[in-house]
N, C-alpha and C positions, 0 to 999 in steps of 0.2 A: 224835701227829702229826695233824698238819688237813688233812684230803682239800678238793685245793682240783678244783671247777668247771673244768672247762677255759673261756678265755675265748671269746665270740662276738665275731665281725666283724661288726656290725650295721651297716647302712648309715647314713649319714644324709642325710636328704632336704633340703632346703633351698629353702625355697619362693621361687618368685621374686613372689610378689604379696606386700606385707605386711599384716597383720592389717587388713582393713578397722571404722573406726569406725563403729555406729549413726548413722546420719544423724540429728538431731534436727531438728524442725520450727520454725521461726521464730512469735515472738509477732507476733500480725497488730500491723501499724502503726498510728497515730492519720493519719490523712487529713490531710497537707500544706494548711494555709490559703492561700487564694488570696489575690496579692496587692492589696491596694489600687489601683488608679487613680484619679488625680485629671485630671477635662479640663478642662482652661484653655480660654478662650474667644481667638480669635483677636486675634492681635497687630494686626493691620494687616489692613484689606481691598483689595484690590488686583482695579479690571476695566481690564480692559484695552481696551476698546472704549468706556470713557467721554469724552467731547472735555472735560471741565471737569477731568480727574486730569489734572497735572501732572509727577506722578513717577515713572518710567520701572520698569520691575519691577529691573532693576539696581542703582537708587536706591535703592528698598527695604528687597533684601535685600544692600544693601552695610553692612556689620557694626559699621565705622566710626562711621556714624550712630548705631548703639543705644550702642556704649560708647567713652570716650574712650579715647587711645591709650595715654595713662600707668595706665589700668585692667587693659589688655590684655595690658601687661608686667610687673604686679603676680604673674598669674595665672600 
């Protein structure tokens, strides 16, 4: 006959965190390149205290002028 152990009622604990991961460290980055700028030099000069300019700052920058209308509905 086999002499049994009597059995234990051992608890069981049950963790409420879970196993946390090693944090591992990030490989440093390459430096983001800055982007290009190109400056254009100005479209139109506009004073407005000139008596010989004829054309009203309105005139200008009314959009019409730079592109036709059948351009405008192309886009």
């Amino acid at each position: 006959m086999e002499a049994r152990l009597p059995k234990r009622k051992t608890p069981v604990y049950v963790s409420s965190h879970p196993r946390r991961t090693p944090i591992m460290a990030m490989p440093p980055q390459k430096p983001q390149p800055k982007p290009v700028v190109t400056v254009l030099p100005p479209e139109h000069s506009f004073k407005p205290n000139d008596q010989n300019n004829q054309d009203s700052l309105a005139d200008i920058m009314d959009i019409r002028k730079q592109n036709s209308l059948s351009s405008m509905l192309h886009k």
